[in-house]
N, C-alpha and C positions, 0 to 999 in steps of 0.2 A: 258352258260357254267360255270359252276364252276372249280374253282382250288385246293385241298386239301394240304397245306402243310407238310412237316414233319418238326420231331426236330429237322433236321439238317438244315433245311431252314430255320426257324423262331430263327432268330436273336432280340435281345433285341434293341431299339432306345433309347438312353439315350437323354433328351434335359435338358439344364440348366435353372435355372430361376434369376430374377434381384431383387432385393430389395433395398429398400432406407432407408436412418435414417437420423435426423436431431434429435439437442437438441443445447435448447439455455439454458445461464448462464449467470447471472448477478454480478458482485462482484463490492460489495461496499467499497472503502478504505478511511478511515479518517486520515486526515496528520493533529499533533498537534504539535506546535510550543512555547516555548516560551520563551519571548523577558527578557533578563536580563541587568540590569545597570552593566557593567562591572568595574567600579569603588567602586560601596557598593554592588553588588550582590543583588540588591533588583528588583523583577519584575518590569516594566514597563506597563502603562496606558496606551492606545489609541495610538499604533502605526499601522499604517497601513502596511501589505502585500499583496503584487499581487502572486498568486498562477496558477501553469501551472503544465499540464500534459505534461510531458518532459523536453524539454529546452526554458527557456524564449525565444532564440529568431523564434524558429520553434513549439513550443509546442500550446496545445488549451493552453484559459486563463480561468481558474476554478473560477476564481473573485479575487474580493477585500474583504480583511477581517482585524476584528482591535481587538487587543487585547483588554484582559476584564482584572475585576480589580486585576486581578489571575496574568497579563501578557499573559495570553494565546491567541491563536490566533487557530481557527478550521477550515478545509477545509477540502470537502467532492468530492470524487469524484467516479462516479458509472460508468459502462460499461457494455454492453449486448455485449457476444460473439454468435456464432450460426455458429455448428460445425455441417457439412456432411459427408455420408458416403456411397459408391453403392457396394454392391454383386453381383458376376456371378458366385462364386463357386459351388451351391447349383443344383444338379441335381435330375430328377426321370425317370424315365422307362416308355417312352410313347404310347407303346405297351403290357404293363406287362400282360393284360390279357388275351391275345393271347397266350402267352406262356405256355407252359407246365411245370406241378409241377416241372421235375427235370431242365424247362431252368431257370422256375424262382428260384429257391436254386441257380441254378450257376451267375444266373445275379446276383443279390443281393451280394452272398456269393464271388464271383471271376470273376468280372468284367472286368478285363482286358484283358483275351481275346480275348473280343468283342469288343474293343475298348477304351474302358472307360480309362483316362489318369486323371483323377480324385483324389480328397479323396474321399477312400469310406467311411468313417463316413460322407459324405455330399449328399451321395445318397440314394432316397426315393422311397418308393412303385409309390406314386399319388403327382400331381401339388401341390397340396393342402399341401400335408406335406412338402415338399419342401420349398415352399413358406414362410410355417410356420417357418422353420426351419432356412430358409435366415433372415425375418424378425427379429427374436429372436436374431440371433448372430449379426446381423451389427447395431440393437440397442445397445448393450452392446460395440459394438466398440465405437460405436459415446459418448456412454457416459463415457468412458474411458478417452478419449479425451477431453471430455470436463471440469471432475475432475480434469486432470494433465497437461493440454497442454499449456495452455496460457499467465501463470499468473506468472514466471518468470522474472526476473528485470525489472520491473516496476521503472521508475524514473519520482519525482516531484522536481519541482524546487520552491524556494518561493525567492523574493526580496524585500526590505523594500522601501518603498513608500513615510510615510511622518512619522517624528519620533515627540514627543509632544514636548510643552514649552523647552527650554533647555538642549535638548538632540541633538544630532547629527547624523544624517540618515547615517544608515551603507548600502551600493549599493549591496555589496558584494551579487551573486547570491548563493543562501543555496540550493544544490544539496540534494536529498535526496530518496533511492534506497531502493526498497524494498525485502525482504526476500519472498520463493516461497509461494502461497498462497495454501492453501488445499479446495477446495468445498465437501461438503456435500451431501448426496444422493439424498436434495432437489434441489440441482445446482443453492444453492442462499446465496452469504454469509451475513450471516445479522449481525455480529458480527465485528464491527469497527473495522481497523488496526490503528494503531500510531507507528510511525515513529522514529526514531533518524538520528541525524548528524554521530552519530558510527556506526549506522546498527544495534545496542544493542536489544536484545529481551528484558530484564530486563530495568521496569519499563520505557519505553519508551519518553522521551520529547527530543525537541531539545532546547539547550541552543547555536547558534553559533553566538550568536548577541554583535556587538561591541559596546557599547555605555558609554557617557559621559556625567557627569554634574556637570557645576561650584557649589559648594557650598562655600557660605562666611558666615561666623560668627561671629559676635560680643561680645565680653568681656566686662562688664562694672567694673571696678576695683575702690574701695576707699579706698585711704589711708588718715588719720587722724592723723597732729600731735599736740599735748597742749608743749607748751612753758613755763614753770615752771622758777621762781624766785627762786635759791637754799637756799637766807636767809629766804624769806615768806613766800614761797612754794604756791603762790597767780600766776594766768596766766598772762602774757606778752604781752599785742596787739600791734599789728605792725609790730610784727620782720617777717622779710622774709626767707624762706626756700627752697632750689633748691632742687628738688629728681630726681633722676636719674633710669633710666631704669638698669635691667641687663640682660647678652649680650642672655640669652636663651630666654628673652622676643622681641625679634628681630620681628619687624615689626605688634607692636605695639604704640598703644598711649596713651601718661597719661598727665593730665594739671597740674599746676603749683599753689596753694594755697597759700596765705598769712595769 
């Protein structure tokens, strides 16, 4: 036995489809640091810092790093994110060929009648375009996401380790917070960040280093006097002569000549 239906019986099946997306991102951030004598402003040699993603006392440990002969001090530090994403808004018509030219206008064109609670920009003829059409848009989400999402206040922390010859190790932990980062369409920044103590975009280094160094100096001073006979104008040996300091030459020394 056959059944023939009519247009009033042949209803449109809308079913949905699912799609997936993932994208991963890498940003790489360079934090440069450096180490200033705060007594002559002059760079510092060979000071070691411990560097951490976050806070020293909860953060990863990025290493140990020691300034060059610049004062500088380089720490690098990379991260791979990897960002998902599922669709079910995407439908199509799983019966469409069943229907007649004017159900299919009305399916497509005014679906709600029939059920459909939908966006109709997301309803398709066939699986296939559907599918296609899921795919395409929850890619473009994930990578939305993966551009703009993550990469907000990022904080490194760096602390001084061991400070060289004659200088004196500042502990003090150097907080240092980054500005948002921007990825690229390739979702890879390969273009180093640098850092400041200010947060400064403009010419970036961090100077928050305290340090000190004795320096002493030596002055070698000669004074010379000739002892003149006023009738023979011939030198005098023997005579003794006491010289005395004056009071701005304070915490110096001078000897004593005959």
């Amino acid at each position: 036995m056959s059944v023939t239906f009519t247009d009033a019986e042949i209803i449109p099946v809308y079913v949905n489809v699912t799609a997936d997306a993932s994208r991963g991102t890498k940003v790489t951030r360079t934090i440069r640091l450096v180490k200033i004598d705060s007594t002559f402003s002059q760079t510092v040699e060979g000071a070691k810092f411990s560097f951490y993603r976050g806070y020293v006392e909860t953060g990863i440990l990025l290493g140990e790093f020691t300034t060059d002969a610049d004062g500088v001090v380089t720490a690098t530090d990379e991260q791979n994110y990897t960002y998902t994403a599922t669709t079910d808004e995407f439908y199509y018509v799983l019966n469409y060929n069943q229907l007649t030219e004017s159900m299919k206008e009305k399916t497509m064109n005014n679906p709600s009648p029939f059920g459909f609670s939908g966006d109709q920009n997301k309803l398709f003829v066939t699986e296939q375009e559907a599918k296609t059409a899921a795919e395409s848009h929850i890619q473009a989400v994930v990578d939305e996401l993966a551009k703009s999402n993550p990469y907000d206040g990022y904080t490194c922390s760096a602390v001084e380790t061991y400070a060289p010859e004659g200088y004196i190790i500042d502990t003090t932990v150097k907080m240092i917070n980054s500005d948002t980062v921007t990825v690229g369409n390739n979702f890879e920044v390969t273009a180093t960040i640098e850092f400041t103590h200010e947060n400064s975009v403009v010419n970036p280094i961090i100077k928050p280093v305290n340090s000190t160094k004795e320096q002493t100096t030596t002055v070698d001073r000669t004074v010379v006097f000739t002892k003149i006979d006023v009738d023979t104008g011939l030198p005098i040996e023997g005579a003794e002569i006491s010289i005395f300091l004056d009071t701005d030459m304070e915490g110096q020394s001078c000897s004593k000549d005959r």
